[in-house]
C-alpha positions as CSV (number, residue, x, y, z in Angstrom):
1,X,53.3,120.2,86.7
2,X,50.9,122.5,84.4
3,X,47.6,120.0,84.3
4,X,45.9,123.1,81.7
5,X,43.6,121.5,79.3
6,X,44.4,121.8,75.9
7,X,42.1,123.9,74.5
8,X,41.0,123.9,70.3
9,X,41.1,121.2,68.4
10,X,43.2,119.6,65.9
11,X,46.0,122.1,64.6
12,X,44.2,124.7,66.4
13,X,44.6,123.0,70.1
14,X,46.8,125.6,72.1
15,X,49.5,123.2,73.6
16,X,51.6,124.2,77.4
17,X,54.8,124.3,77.7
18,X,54.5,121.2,79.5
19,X,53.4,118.7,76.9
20,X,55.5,120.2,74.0
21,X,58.4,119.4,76.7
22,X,57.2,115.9,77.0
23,X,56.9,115.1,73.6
24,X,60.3,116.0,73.1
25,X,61.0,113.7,76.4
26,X,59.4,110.7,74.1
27,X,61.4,111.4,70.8
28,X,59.4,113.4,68.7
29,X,61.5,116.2,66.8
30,X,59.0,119.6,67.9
31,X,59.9,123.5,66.9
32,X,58.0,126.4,67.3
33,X,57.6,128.5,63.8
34,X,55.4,131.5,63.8
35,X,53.3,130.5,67.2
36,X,53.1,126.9,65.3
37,X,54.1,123.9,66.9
38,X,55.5,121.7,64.1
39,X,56.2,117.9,64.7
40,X,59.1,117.3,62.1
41,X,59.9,113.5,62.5
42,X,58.3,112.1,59.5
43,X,60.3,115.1,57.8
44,X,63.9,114.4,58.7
45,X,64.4,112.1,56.5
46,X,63.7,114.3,53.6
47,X,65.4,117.4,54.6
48,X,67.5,118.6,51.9
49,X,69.9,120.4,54.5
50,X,70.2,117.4,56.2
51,X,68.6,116.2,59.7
52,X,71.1,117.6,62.1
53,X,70.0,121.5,61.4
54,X,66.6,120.5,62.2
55,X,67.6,118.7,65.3
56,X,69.6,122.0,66.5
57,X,66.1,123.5,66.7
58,X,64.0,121.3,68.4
59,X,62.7,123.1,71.7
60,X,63.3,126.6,70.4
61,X,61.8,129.2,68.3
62,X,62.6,128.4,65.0
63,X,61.3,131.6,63.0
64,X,64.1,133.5,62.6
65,X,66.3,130.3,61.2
66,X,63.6,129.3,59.3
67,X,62.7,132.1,57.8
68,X,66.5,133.2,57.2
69,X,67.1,130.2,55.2
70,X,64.2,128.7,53.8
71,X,61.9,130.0,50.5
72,X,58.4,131.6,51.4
73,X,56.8,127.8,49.3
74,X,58.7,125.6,51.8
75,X,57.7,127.1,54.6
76,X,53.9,126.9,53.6
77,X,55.0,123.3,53.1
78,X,56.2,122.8,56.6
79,X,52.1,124.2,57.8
80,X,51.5,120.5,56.5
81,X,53.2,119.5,60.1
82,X,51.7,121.4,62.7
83,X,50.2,119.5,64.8
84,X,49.2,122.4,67.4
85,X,50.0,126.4,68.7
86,X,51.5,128.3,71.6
87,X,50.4,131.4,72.9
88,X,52.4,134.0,74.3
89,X,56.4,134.2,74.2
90,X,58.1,131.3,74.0
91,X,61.3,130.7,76.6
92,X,63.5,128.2,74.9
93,X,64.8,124.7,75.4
94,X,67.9,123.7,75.0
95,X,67.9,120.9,72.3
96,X,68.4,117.6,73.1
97,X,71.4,117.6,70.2
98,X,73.1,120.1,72.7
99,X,72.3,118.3,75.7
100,X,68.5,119.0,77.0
101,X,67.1,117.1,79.4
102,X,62.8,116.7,79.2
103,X,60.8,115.0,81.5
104,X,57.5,113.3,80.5
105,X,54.2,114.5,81.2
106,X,51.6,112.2,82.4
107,X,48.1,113.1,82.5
108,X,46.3,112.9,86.4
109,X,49.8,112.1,87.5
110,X,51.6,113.4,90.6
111,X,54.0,116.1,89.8
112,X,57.6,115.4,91.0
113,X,59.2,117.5,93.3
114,X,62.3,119.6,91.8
115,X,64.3,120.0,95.4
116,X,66.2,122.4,93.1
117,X,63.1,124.7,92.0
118,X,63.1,127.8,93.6
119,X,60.2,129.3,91.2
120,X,56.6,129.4,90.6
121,X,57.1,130.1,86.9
122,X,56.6,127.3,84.8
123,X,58.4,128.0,82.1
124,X,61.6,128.9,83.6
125,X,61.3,125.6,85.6
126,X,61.3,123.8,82.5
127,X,62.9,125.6,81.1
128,X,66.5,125.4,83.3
129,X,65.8,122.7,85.4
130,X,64.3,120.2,82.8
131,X,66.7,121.2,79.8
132,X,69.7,121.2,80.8
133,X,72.8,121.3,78.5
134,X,75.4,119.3,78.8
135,X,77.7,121.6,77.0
136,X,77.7,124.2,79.9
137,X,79.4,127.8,80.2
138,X,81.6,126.2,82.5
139,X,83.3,122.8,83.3
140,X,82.2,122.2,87.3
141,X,84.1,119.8,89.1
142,X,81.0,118.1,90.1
143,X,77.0,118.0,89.2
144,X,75.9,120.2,92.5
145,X,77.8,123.3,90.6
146,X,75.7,122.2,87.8
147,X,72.3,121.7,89.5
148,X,73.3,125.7,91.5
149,X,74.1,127.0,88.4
150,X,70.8,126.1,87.0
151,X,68.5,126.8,90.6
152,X,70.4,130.8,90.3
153,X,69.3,130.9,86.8
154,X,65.4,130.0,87.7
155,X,65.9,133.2,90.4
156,X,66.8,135.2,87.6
157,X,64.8,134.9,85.1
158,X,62.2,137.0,87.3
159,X,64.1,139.8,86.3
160,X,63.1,142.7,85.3
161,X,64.2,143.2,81.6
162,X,65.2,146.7,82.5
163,X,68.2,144.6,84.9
164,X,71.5,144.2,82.7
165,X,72.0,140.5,81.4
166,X,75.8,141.1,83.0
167,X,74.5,140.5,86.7
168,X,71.9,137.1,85.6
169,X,75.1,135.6,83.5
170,X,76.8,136.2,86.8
171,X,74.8,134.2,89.0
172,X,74.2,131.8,86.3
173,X,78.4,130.9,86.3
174,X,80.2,129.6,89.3
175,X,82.5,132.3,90.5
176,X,86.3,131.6,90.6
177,X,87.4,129.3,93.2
178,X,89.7,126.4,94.0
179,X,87.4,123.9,91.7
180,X,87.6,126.4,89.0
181,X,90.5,125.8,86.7
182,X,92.1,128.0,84.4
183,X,90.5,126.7,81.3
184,X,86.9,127.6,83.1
185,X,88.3,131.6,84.1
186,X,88.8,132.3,80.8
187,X,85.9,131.0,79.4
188,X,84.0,133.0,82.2
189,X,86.5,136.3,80.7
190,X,85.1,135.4,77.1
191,X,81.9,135.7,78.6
192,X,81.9,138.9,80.3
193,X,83.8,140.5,77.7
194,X,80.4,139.4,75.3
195,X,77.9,140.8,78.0
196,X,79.7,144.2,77.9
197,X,79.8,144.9,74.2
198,X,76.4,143.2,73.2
199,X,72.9,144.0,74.2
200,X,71.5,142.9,77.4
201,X,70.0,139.1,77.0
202,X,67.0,140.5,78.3
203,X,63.6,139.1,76.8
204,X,62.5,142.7,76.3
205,X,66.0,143.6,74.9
206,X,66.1,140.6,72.6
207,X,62.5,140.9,71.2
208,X,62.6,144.7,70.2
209,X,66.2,143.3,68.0
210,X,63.9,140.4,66.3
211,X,61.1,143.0,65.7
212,X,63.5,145.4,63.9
213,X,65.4,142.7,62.4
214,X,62.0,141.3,61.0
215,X,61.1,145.1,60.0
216,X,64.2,145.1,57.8
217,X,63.5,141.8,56.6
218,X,60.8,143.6,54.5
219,X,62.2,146.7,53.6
220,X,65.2,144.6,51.8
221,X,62.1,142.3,50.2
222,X,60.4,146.0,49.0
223,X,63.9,147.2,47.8
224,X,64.0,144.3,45.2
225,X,67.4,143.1,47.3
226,X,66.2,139.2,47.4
227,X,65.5,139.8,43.4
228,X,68.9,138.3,41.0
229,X,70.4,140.5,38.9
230,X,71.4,137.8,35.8
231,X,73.2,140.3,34.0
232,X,75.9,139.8,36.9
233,X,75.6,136.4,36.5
234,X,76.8,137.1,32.5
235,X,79.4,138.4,33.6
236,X,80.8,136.0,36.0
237,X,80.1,133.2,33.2
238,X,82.7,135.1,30.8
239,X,85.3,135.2,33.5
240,X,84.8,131.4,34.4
241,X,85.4,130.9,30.2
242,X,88.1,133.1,29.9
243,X,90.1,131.4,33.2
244,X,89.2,128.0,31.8
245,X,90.2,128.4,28.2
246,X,93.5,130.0,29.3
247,X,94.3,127.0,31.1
248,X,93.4,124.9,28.0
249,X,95.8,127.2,26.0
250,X,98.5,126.6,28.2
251,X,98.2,123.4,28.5
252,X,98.6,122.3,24.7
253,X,101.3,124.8,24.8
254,X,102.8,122.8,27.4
255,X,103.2,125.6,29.8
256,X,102.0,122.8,32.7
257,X,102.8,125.4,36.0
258,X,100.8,128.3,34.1
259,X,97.9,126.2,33.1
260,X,97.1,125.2,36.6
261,X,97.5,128.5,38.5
262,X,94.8,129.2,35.6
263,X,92.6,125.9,36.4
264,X,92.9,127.1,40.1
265,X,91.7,130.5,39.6
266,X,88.8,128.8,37.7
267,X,88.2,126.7,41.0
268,X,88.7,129.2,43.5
269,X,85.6,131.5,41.3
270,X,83.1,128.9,41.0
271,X,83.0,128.3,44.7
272,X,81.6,131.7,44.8
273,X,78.3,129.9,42.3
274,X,78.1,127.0,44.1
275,X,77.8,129.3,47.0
276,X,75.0,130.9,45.9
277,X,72.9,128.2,44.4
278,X,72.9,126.0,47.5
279,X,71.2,128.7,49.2
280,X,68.7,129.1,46.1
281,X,69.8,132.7,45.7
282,X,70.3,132.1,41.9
283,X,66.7,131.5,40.8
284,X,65.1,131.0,43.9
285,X,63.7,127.4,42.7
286,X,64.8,124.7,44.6
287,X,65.5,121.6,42.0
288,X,66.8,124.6,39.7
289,X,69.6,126.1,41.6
290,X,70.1,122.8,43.0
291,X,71.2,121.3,39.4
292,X,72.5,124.2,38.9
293,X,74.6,123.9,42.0
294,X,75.9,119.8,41.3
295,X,77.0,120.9,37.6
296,X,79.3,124.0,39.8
297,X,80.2,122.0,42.0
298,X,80.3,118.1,41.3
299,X,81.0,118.3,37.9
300,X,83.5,121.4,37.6
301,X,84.8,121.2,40.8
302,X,84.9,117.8,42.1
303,X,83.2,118.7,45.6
304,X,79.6,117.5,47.1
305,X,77.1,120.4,47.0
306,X,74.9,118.3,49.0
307,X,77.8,117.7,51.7
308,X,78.1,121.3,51.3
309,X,74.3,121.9,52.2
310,X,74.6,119.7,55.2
311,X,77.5,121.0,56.8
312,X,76.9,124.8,56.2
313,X,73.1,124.5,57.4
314,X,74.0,123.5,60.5
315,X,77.2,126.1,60.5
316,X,74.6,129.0,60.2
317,X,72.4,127.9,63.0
318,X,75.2,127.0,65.3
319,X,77.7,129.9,64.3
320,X,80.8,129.5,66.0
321,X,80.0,126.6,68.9
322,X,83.3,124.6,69.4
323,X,81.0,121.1,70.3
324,X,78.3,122.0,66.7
325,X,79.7,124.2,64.6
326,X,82.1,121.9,61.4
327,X,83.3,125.1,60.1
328,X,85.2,125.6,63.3
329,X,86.1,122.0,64.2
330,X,89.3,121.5,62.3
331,X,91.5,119.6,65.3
332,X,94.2,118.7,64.9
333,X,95.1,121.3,62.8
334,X,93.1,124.8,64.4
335,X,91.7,125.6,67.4
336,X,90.3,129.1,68.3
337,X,89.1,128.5,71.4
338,X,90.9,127.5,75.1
339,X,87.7,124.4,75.3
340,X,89.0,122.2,71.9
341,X,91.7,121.4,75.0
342,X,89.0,119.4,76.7
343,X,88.8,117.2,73.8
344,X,85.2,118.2,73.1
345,X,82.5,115.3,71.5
346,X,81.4,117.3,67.6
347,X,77.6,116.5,67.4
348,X,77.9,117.1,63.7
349,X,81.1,114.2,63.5
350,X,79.5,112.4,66.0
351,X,82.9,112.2,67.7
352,X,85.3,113.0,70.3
353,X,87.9,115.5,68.4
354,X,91.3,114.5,70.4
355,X,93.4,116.9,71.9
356,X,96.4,114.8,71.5
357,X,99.8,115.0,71.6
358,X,99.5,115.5,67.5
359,X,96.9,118.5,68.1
360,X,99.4,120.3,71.0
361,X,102.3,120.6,68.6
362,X,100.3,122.0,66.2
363,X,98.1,123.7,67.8
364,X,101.2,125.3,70.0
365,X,102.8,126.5,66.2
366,X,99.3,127.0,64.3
367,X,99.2,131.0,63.7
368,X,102.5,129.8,61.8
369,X,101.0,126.7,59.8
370,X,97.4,128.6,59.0
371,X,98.6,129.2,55.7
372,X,100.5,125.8,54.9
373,X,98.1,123.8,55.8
374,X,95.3,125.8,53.8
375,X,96.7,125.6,51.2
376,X,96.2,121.5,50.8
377,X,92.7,122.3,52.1
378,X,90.9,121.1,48.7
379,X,92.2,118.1,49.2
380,X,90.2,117.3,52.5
381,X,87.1,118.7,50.6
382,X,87.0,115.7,48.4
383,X,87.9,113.0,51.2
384,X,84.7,114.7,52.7
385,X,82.7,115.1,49.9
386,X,83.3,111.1,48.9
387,X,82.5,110.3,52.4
388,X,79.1,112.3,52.2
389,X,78.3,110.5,49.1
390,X,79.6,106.6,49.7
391,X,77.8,106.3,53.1
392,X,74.8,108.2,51.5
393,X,74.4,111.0,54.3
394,X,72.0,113.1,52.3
395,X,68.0,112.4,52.6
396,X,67.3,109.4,50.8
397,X,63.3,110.4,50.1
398,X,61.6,113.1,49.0
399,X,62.2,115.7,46.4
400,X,66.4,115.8,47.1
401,X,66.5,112.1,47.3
402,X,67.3,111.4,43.5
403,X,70.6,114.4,44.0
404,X,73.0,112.0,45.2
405,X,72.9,109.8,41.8
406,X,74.1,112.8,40.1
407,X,76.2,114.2,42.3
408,X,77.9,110.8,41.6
409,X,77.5,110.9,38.3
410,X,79.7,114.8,38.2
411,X,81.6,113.2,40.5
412,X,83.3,110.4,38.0
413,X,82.5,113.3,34.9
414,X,84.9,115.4,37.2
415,X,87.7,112.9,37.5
416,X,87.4,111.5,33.7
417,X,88.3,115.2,32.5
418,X,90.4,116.2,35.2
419,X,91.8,113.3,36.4
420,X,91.9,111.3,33.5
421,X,91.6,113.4,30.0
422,X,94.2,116.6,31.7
423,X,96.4,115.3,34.2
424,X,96.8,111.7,32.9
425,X,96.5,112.0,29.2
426,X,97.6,115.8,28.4
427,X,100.9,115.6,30.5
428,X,103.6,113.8,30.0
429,X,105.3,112.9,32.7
430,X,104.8,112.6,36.7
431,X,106.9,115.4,38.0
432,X,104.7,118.1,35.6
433,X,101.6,115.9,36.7
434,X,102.4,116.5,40.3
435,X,103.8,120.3,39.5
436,X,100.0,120.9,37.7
437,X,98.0,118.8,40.5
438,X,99.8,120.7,43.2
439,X,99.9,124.5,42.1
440,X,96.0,123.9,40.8
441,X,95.1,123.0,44.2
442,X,97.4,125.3,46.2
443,X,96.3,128.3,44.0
444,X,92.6,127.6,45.4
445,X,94.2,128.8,49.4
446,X,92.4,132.2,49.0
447,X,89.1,130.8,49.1
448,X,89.7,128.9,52.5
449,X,91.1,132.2,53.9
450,X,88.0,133.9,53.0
451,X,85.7,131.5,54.6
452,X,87.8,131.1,57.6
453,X,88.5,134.6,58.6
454,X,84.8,136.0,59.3
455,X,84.8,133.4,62.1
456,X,87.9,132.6,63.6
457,X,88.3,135.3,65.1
458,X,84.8,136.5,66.8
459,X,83.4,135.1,69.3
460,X,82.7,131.3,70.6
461,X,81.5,131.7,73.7
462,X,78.1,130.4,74.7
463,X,74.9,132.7,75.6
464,X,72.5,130.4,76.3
465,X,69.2,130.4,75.1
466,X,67.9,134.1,75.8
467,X,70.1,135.5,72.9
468,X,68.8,136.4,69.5
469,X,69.3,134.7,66.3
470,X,70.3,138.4,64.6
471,X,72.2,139.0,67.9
472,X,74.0,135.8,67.7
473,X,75.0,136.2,63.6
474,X,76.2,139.7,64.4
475,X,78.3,138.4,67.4
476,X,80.1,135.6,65.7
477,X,81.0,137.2,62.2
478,X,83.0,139.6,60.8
479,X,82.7,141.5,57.9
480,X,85.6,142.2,55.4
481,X,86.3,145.4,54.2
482,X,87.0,146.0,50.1
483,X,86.9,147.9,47.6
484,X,83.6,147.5,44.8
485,X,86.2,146.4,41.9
486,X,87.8,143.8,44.3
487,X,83.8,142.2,45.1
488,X,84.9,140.2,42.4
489,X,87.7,138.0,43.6
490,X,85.7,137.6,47.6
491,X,82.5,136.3,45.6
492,X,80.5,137.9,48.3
493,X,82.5,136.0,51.5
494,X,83.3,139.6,52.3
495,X,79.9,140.6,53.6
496,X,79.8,137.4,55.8
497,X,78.0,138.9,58.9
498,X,75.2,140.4,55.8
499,X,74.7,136.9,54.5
500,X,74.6,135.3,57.7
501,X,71.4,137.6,58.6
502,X,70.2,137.1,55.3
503,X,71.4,133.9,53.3
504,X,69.2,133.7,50.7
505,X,69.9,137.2,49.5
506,X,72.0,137.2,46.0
507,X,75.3,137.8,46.9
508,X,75.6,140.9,44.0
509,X,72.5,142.5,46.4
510,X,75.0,142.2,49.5
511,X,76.7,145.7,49.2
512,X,73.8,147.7,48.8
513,X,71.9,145.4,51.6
514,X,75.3,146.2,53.8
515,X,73.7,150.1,54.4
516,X,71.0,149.1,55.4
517,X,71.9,146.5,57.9
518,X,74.6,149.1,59.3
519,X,71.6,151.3,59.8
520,X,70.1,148.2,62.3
521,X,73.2,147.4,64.0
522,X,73.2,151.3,65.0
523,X,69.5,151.2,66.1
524,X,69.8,147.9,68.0
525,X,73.3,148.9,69.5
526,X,74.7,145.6,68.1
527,X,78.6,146.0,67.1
528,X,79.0,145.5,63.4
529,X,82.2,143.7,63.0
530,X,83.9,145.6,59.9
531,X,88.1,144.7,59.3
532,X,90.1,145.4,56.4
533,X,91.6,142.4,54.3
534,X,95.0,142.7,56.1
535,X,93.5,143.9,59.8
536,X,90.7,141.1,59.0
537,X,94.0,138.1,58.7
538,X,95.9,139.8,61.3
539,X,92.6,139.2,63.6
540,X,92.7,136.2,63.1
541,X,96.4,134.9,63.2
542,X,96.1,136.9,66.6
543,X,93.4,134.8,67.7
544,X,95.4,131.6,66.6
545,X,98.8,132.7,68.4
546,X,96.4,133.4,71.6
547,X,94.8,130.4,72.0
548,X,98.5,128.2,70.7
549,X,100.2,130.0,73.9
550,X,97.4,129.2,76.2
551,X,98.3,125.5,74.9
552,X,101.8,126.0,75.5
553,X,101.0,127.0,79.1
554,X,98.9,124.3,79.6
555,X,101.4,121.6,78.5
556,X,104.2,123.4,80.8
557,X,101.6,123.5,83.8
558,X,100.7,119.6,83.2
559,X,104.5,119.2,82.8
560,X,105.4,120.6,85.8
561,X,102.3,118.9,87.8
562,X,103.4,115.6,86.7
563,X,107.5,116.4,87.5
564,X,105.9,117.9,90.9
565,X,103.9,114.2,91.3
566,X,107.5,112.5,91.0
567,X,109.4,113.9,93.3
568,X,106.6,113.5,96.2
C-alpha cells in the first residue's frame, strides 16, 4: 500500500492514488478535472444533467467530458469542490457505476497481500486489481478467468507505449477455448477488428490524441465556431411559423390528413431547437437556453427537456455501451449487439432488459420492423418524459430545481392546445381524430432515424479505460453525408461524430467546424466515419439483420441443445 504523506495543505495537498481510491471505497463521488481532485457528493443533487453522468466519471479523468460539455462559468464553479490535486498522469478507475471495486486505505495499517499482483507499480495495481468491472470484455465461465484476465493486464501495462495495444488487449481476453462460448468469440472479433483500425491504446498514443484534440479545441474557440449566428436562428423561426400556420389553415379548412403531416413537420424541426438549447449552444446562458429549451420542447412539443438532459448526458459519456448507454437500450424492440442476448442490467434503468421470448421474435425480424416501429416512437417519448416528471428525476435543489414546475406547467399548456383545443374541439369526429393524431405523430419518424443511425451501426465494443474520450466519440459515431441546402431538414444530427467532440458548438458552426476536425482525424490517424443518407441507413439495417441472425442461431442452437437433452 503507498503510506506517502500527503504533502500541501488544504486544496493544495497533493493526494496518491491510494487515498483517492479509498475515498471512493467509502462513498464519496471523486473525479479528476485539470490535475483537481473534486469531491462532487454534496453536488449530485443539484446537477442539472442529472447524477448518473457524474457517477460515470467517478475514478477517471474527467477533463475532456467536462470540458466538452460544460460552459467555461460552471466549471469555475466546480473549483468550489476541490478538495485536493494529483501529480503526474492519471491511470483510470473503472467507476463504481460500471462495476469498480476500491479497497479502503487505512493509515499505519498492514497492506494486504494481492496473491494476484504480479507488479510493483502502484497504480496499475489499483488500478486492475482494485477496480474491477463487472461489465467485462468477455463473459468467463468462472471468477479465476476474471482474476487472470486482470493479473495479464497488470503485466502489461509495463509496456512500452511504442508496443501495439493489439498484443496487451490480447493478453487482457481469455483466448478461445471450451469455456468460451460463441457469444464471448465474437465479442473478442469486435474487439480485434477495433484494435486494427484505431490507434494503439497506448498512454503515449492516447495523450498526443488529447493534446491535439485540446489544440483544436482552441483554434475552433479563435475561429468564432462556439459563437451563434442569430440570423440562422431567424430563419429557422419563419420556417417553424410557416409549418405551423399551414396546419392551422388546413385545419379550419377541414383538410384533417394535410393539417397533421403539417403539425408533424413542425414537430420533427423543433427537435432540432430543443437540441440545441439543452446543450446551451443558443445563448450560452444556462437558465436562458434552458427556458428557452422547456417553451421548444414542453410547451410546443409535449416532451421533457430535462428528461432529455438526463438521458443524453450520460449517452455522450457512455457512447454506445450496451449495459449505460439509453440511446442504445431499446429491448425488446432493437439490439445492435450479440451481449443484449445476455439480458444485460441498464445502469441508467436501473434494470435487467429481458431477452425474452417477446425480444427474440423481434429482434430475429428487426432490420424489417426498424421503420414500423419508429415511426410510433413519439409516443414512448411522452410515456418517458411523464415518468421523468411524476417521479421527479431531475435535481430537486439548486439553480435547475424550480425547471420541473414548468416543465409541468408546458406540459398540461401542451395538451390543452393540442390535445384539447385541436384534436378534441377542432375535429369532429374520432376516425379524423385518430387519422390527425396518427399521421402527426408518424410524420415525426425522420427524426428518430436521424438520431439512431450515427450509432447503431459503429461500434459497441468495450476498450477499457486506456482509450481516449476524442478516440472513443470518433469510434462510436458516424457522420451523415448531405448536401448544404438539405442542413436544413437533419438540424445538424448529420454531423453527429462533430457534435459529439464538441457539443456545445451551435449546430449552424458544425459544417465549417467538420474541416477542421477532418484535418485531426488525419493527423491522429483516427477513421472519420462519413456515409451518405442511403449508405448511412443501409449501415445500419445491415447491422440490425447481423445481429437478428446471430439471434436466430442462437435460438436453433438452444433448440437443438434442449431436443439433444431429451433424447439422452
Amino acid at each position: 500500500m503507498d503510506k506517502a504523506a500527503v504533502s500541501g495543505t488544504g486544496r493544495n495537498a497533493v493526494l496518491s492514488r491510494r487515498q483517492i481510491e479509498s475515498l471512493i471505497a467509502e462513498g464519496r463521488t471523486i473525479i479528476i478535472v485539470d490535475q483537481k481532485v473534486l469531491k462532487c457528493d454534496a453536488w449530485l443533487p443539484y446537477h442539472p444533467g442529472g447524477d448518473i453522468a457524474i457517477r460515470h466519471m467517478i475514478g477517471r479523468d474527467a477533463t475532456d467530458e467536462v470540458n466538452a460539455l460544460h460552459s467555461p462559468e460552471a466549471r469555475r464553479q466546480m473549483n468550489a469542490y476541490q478538495i485536493g490535486r494529483i501529480e503526474g498522469r492519471w491511470e483510470n478507475f473503472v467507476p463504481p457505476i460500471q462495476g469498480g471495486k476500491f479497497r479502503k486505505y487505512v493509515e499505519g495499517a498492514e497492506e494486504e497481500p494481492e496473491p494476484e499482483q504480479e507488479c510493483d507499480n502502484e497504480q496499475t495495481s489499483s488500478s486492475r486489481d482494485s477496480s474491477i468491472p463487472s461489465s467485462p470484455l468477455f463473459e468467463p465461465a468462472d471468477q479465476n478467468n476474471t482474476r487472470l484476465r486482470h493479473r495479464q493486464s497488470s503485466k502489461t501495462s509495463h509496456r512500452d507505449p511504442s508496443v501495439s495495444s493489439w498484443s496487451s488487449l490480447e493478453e487482457e481476453s481469455p483466448k478461445p477455448g471450451p469455456k468460451m462460448s460463441h457469444l464471448d468469440m465474437r465479442t473478442q472479433e469486435q474487439i480485434e477488428l477495433d484494435l486494427s483500425k484505431y490507434p494503439p491504446l497506448d498512454p503515449a498514443v492516447q495523450d498526443e490524441i488529447i493534446h491535439k484534440y485540446r489544440l483544436l479545441n482552441e483554434r475552433i474557440k479563435k475561429e468564432g465556431l462556439y459563437q451563434c449566428r442569430y440570423s440562422s436562428y431567424f430563419i429557422e423561426l419563419s420556417r417553424y411559423s410557416l409549418l405551423f400556420g399551414l396546419c392551422l389553415l388546413f385545419l379550419r379548412w377541414g383538410w384533417y390528413a394535410t393539417s397533421a403531416m403539417f403539425l408533424g413537420m413542425f414537430w420533427h424541426q423543433l427537435v432540432f431547437s430543443a437540441h440545441d438549447a439543452g446543450h446551451m449552444g443558443i445563448t450560452h446562458d444556462f437558465q436562458i437556453d434552458s427556458v428557452l429549451g422547456i417553451i421548444i420542447a414542453d410547451f410546443l412539443g409535449g416532451l421533457s427537456i430535462g428528461w432529455w438532459k438526463r438521458n443524453h448526458n450520460v449517452h455522450h459519456i457512455v457512447t454506445n455501451s450496451p449495459e449505460h448507454d439509453p440511446d442504445i437500450e431499446h429491448l425488446p424492440f432493437f439490439a445492435i449487439s450479440h451481449r443484449f442476448f445476455n439480458s444485460l442490467r441498464s445502469t441508467f434503468y436501473e434494470r435487467t432488459m429481458t431477452y425474452d421470448a417477446f425480444a427474440k421474435f423481434f429482434i430475429r425480424y428487426q432490420d424489417f420492423l426498424y421503420y414500423p416501429i419508429l415511426t410510433f416512437g413519439r409516443f414512448n417519448l411522452y410515456a418517458l418524459s411523464w415518468e421523468y416528471l411524476l417521479r421527479g428525476l431531475g435535481p430537486r435543489k439548486g439553480i435547475a430545481r424550480w425547471h420541473r414546475w414548468l416543465e409541468i406547467a408546458g406540459q398540461v399548456f401542451f395538451w390543452t392546445w393540442f390535445g384539447y383545443g385541436m384534436l378534441y374541439k377542432s375535429i369532429p369526429d374520432g376516425w379524423n381524430r385518430f387519422v390527425f393524431l396518427m399521421i402527426s405523430h408518424m410524420v415525426t419518424m425522420p427524426v428518430h432515424v436521424q438520431i439512431t443511425l450515427s450509432h447503431f451501426a459503429m461500434s459497441t465494443a468495450d476498450l477499457g479505460e486506456r482509450e481516449s474520450f476524442p478516440q472513443k466519440m470518433l469510434r462510436t459515431t458516424m457522420d451523415v453525408d448531405c448536401p448544404e441546402w438539405l442542413d436544413f431538414f437533419h438540424g445538424g444530427l448529420q454531423f453527429q461524430a462533430i457534435h459529439h467532440l464538441f457539443p456545445r458548438i451551435p449546430r449552424h458552426n458544425l459544417r465549417q467546424t467538420q474541416k477542421l476536425v477532418v484535418e485531426f482525424c488525419e493527423e491522429v490517424g483516427i477513421p472519420y466515419a462519413l456515409y451518405g443518407f442511403t449508405d448511412g441507413n443501409k449501415q445500419v439495417i445491415g447491422r440490425l439483420g447481423e445481429v437478428g441472425r446471430q439471434a436466430a442461431i442462437l435460438a436453433e442452437c438452444q433448440r437443438s441443445l434442449a431436443a439433444f437433452g431429451a433424447e439422452h
